[in-house]
C-alpha positions as CSV (number, residue, x, y, z in Angstrom):
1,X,157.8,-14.3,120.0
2,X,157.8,-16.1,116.9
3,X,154.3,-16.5,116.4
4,X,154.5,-12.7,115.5
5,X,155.5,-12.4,112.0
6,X,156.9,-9.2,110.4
7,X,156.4,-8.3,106.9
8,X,160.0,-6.7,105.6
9,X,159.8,-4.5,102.1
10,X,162.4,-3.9,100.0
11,X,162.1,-1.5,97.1
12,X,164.8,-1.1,94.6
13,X,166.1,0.2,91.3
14,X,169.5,-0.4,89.7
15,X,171.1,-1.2,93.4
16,X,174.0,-3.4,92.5
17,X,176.7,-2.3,94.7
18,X,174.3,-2.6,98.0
19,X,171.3,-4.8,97.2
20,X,173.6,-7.7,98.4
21,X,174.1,-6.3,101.6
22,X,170.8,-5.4,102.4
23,X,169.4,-9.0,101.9
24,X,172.5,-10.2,103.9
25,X,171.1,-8.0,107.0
26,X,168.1,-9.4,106.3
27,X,168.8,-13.5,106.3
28,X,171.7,-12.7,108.9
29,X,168.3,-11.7,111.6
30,X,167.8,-13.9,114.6
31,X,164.2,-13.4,114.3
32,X,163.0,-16.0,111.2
33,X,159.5,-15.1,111.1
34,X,160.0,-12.9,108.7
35,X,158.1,-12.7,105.1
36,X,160.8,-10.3,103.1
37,X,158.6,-9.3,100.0
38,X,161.3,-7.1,97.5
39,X,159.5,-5.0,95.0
40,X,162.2,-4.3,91.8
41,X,161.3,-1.3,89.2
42,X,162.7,-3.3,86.2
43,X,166.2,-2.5,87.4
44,X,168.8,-2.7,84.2
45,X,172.1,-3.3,85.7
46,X,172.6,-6.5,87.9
47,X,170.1,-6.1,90.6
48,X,168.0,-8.8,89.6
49,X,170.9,-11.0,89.1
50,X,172.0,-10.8,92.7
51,X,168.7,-11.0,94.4
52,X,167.7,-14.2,92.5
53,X,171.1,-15.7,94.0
54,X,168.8,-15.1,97.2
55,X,165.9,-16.4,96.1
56,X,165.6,-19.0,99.4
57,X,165.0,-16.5,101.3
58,X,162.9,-13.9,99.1
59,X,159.1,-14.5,100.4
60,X,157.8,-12.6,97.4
61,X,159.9,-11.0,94.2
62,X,158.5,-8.6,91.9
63,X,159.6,-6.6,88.8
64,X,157.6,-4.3,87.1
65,X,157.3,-0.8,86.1
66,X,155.7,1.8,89.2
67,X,155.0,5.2,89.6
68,X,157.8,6.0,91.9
69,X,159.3,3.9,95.6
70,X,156.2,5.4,97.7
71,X,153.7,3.4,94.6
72,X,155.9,0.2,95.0
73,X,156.0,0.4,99.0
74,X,152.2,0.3,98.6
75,X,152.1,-2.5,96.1
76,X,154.5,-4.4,98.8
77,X,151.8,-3.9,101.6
78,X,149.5,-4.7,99.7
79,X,151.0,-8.4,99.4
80,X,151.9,-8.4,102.7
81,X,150.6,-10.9,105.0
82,X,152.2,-10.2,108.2
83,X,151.1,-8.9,111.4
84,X,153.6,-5.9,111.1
85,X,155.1,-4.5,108.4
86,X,158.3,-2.5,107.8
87,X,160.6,-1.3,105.0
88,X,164.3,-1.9,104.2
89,X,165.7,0.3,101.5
90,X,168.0,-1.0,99.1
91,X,170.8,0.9,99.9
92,X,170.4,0.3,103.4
93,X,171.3,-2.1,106.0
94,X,170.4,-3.5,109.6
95,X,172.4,-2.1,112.5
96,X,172.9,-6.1,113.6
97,X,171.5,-9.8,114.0
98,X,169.3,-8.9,116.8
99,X,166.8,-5.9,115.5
100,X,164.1,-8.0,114.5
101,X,164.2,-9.4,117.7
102,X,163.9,-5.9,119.4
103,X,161.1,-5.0,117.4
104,X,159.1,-8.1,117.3
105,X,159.8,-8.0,121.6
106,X,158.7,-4.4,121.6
107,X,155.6,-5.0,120.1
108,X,154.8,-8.5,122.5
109,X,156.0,-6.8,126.0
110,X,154.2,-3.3,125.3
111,X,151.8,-3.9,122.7
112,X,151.9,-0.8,120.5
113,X,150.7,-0.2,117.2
114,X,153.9,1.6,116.4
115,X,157.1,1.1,116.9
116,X,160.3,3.1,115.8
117,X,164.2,3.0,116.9
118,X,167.5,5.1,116.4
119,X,169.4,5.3,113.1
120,X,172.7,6.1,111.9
121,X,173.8,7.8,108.4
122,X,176.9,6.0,106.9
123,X,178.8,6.9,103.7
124,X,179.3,4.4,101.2
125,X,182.3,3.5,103.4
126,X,180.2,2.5,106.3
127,X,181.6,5.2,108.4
128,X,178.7,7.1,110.4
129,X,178.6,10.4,109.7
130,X,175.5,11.2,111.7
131,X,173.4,9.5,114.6
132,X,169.7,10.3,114.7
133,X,168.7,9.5,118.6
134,X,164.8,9.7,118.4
135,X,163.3,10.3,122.0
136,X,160.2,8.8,123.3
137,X,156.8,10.5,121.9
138,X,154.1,12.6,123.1
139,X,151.1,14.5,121.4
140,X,152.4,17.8,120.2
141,X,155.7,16.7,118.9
142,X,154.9,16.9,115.8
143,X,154.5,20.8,116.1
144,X,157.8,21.3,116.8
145,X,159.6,19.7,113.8
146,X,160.1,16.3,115.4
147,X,159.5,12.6,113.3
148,X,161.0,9.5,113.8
149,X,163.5,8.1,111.2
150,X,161.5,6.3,108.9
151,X,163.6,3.4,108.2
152,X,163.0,2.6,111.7
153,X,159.0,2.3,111.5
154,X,157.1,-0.3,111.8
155,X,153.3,-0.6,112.5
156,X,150.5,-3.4,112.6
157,X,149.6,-4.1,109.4
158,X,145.8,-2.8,110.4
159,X,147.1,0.6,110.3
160,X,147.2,1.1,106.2
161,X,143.9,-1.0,105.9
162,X,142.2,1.7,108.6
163,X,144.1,4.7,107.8
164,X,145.1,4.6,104.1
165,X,148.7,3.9,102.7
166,X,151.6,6.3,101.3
167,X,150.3,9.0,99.5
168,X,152.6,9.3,96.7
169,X,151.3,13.3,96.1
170,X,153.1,14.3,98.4
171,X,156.4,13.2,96.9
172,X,159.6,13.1,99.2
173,X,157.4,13.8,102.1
174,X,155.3,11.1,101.3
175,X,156.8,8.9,104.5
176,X,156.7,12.1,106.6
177,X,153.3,12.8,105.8
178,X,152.3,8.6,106.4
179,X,153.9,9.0,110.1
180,X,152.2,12.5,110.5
181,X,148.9,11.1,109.7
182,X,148.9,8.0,111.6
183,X,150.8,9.9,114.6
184,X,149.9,13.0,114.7
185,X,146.5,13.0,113.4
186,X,145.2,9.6,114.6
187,X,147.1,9.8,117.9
188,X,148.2,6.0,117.1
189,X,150.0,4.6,120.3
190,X,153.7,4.3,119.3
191,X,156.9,3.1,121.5
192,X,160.6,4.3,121.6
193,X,162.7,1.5,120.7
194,X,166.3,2.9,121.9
195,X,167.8,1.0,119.5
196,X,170.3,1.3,116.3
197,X,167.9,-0.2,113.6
198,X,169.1,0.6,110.8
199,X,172.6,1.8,108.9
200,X,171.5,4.5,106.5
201,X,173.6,5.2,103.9
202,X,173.8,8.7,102.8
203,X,172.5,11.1,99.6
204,X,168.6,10.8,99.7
205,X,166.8,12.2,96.8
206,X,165.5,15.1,98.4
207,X,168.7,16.8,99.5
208,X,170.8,16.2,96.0
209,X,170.2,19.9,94.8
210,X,168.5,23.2,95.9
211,X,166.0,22.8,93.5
212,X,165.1,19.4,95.0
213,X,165.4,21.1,98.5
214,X,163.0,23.5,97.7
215,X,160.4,20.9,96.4
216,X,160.9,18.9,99.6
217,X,160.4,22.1,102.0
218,X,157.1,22.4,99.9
219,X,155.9,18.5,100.4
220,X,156.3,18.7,104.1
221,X,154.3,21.9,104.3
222,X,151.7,20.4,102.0
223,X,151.7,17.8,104.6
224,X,152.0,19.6,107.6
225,X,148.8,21.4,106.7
226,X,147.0,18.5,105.6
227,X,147.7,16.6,109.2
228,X,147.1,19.5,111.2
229,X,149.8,21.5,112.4
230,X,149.3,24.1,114.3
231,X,151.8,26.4,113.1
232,X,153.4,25.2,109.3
233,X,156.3,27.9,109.3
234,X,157.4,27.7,112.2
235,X,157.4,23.7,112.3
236,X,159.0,24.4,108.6
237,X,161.8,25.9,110.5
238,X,162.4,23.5,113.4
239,X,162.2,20.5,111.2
240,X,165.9,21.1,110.1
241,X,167.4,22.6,112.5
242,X,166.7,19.3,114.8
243,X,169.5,17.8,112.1
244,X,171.7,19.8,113.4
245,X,172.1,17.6,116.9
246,X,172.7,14.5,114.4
247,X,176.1,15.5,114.0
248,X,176.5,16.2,117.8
């Protein structure tokens, strides 16, 4: 399983109070073959300070102005040398020690260009306040409102090369529109890991105000009909009412 190596990115901006805790998910893996590449938008509070105490295990570190975290996920695949690659935000954490493992065995045993897991939203607290519980995937999906959590994703690194990398246009949907592309329009093979990946702390950009809920409702319809879906509203619709069972 080692001889599989995972490329793990990190992108942050003025993430002192969890930075720390991210990279400690990270180095606490069981799974070692890991190249962790953190990409840092010229944070101004102690960010920088606490990853260099890190610096053992920081594959690649980078600080320098971008155009936004889909722009500086990009420049971090574009370093990356791994066979698979994932992300890590900043303000997030691994669900335990073993998910590398998971992921890395999910791709030997059943060989699948994509992989994706469960999630859990936490409060700053680390209390879960929601569990997302993806299901296994079929063609069509899609149409009814349905995507994986994205900090569970993971594909071979061939994928970006053949079918392009975040497209930072379409803003907060630009991970939605990434999965919807590769997914939906590419019918990429992808497998269920039923799994707690990832601890994701709550208050995404998207949802901090109507006005930013509105702009978000227009991304993933920009994306929706780029990718095609077959019916934009009514997927429009679906897509957050699935939220609804996170809370179940």
């Amino acid at each position: 399983m080692q001889d599989l190596k995972i490329s793990l990115i990190t992108v942050v901006y003025n993430a002192e109070t969890t930075i720390g805790r991210c990279i400690e998910s990270v180095i606490s893996q069981n799974f070692k073959n890991v190249e962790y590449i953190i990409i840092d938008a010229c944070s101004t509070d102690k960010t920088k300070q606490i990853i260099s105490r890190y610096s053992n295990y920081i594959s690649i570190f980078r600080s320098e102005p971008d155009n936004g975290i889909y722009d500086a996920m990009n420049k971090g695949i574009k370093l990356a040398h791994g066979d698979v690659i994932g992300t890590l935000n900043a303000d997030d954490f691994f669900a335990d020690n073993s998910v590398l493992d998971a992921i890395a065995n999910a791709f030997i045993i059943h060989n699948p260009d994509i992989v994706y897991g469960n999630l859990d939203y936490v409060n700053p607290g680390g209390k879960v306040i929601r569990r997302w519980r993806s299901d296994d995937y079929t063609y069509g999906m899609f149409n009814w409102g349905w995507m994986p959590p994205h900090p569970t994703f993971y594909c071979k690194a061939g994928l970006f090369k053949k079918f392009g990398e975040y497209k930072p246009e379409y803003g907060t949907a630009a991970d939605y529109e990434l999965m919807l592309r590769f997914m939906h329009t590419h019918r990429i093979n992808a497998f269920h890991l039923n799994k707690v990946i990832v601890k994701m702390t709550i208050g995404g950009i998207s949802n901090k105000s109507y006005r930013n809920r509105l702009q978000a409702f227009a991304n993933d319809s920009k994306a929706m009909r780029n990718n095609n879906i077959l019916f934009p509203v009514l997927t429009l619709v679906c897509k957050p009412l699935r939220k609804l069972f996170q809370f179940l």
